[in-house]
C-alpha positions, -999 to 999 in steps of 0.1 A, spaced: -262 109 -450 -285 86 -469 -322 78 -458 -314 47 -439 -288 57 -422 -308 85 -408 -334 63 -395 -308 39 -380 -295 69 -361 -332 74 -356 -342 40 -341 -309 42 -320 -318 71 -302 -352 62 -291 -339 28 -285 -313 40 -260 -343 65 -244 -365 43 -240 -340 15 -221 -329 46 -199 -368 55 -192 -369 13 -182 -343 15 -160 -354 44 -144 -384 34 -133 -369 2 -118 -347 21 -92 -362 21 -61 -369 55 -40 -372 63 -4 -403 73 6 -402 102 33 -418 95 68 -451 105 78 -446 137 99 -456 132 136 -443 102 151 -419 88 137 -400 55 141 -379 60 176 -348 33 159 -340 54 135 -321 73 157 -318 60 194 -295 85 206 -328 112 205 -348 89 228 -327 97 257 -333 135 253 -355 144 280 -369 178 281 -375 202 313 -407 217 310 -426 243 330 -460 247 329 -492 269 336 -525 276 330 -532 314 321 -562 334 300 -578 301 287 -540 285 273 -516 256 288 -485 279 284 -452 250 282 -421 267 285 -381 252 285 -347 257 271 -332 230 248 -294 231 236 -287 237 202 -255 231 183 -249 265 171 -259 299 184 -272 307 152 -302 281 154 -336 293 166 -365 267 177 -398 263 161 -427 253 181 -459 240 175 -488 220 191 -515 197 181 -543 188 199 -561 156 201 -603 165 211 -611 131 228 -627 128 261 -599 145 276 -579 170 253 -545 155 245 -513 181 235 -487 173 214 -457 198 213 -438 202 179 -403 216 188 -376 217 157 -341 235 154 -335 255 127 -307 271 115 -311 309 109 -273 317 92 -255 301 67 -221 306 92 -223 297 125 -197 288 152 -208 253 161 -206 260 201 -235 247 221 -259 273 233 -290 270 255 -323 282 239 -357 293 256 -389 286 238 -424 291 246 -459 274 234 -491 290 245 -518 264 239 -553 270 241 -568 243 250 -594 236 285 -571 237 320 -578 200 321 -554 192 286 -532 170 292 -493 170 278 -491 134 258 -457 136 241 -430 158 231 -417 158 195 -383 170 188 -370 171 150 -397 144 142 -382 121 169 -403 116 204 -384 126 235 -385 122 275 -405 148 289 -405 168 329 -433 194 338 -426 212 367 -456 242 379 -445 277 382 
C-alpha cells in the first residue's frame, strides 16, 4: 500500500467516526423522573389504587400497617417514609414491589407490610407512594 492510500484510508476512518460521534449526540434521550411524586397521567390506572391502612401511635413512632396485592408470590414490598418538619410533621410512605426470584408463578397474593415512623403522635399521614405513583389512601385505628 502506498503512502497515500494509507492516509486516504486514514482520513476515511476518522471521517466516518467523527459523523457517527455527530449523530450521536443529536439523538435525543429520556431523562428519568425525579423520584417522589411523580406525574399521576403516566399511568392512570394506579390512581385508583387505594390502600387500607391501620394505624397507631406506640414508643414515640406512628406505626402504618396494610396488605397490598402483588402479582406474584415471589414479590416482597419495600417500605419507606419521609418526613416533612413544618409546623406540623407531614409523612410520606414509600411502598414498592419487588421481585425476589427470577421464577415466579404470576398468581395474585396479598402481602402485609409494616412502617414504624418516628415522628411526634401529632404527624400527620400526607400521601402514599406506590412504585413512584401516588395512590388513595384509608387509616383505620387499632
Amino acid at each position: 500500500m502506498t503512502r497515500n492510500t494509507s492516509v486516504y484510508l486514514l482520513a476515511m476512518a476518522l471521517l466516518v467516526l467523527v459523523g457517527f460521534a455527530i449523530a450521536l449526540s443529536r439523538i435525543p434521550y429520556a431523562q428519568p423522573d425525579p423520584p417522589g411524586l411523580a406525574d399521576q397521567d403516566k399511568n392512570p390506572e394506579i390512581s385508583s389504587i387505594t390502600v387500607a391502612l391501620e394505624h397507631q401511635y406506640l414508643a414515640g413512632a406512628n406505626m402504618f400497617s396494610g396488605t397490598l396485592t402483588t402479582p406474584t408470590p415471589c414479590d416482597q414490598i419495600a417500605v419507606d417514609a419521609k418526613i416533612a418538619a413544618e409546623d406540623t410533621e407531614r409523612i410520606t410512605l414509600l411502598l414498592s414491589t419487588e421481585s425476589s426470584a427470577e421464577v415466579c408463578a404470576q398468581v395474585l397474593a396479598e402481602k402485609g407490610f409494616t412502617a414504624a415512623v418516628p415522628s411526634s403522635p401529632g404527624a400527620e399521614l400526607v400521601a402514599v407512594i406506590l412504585n413512584g405513583q401516588r395512590v388513595n389512601f384509608n387509616i383505620g385505628s387499632d
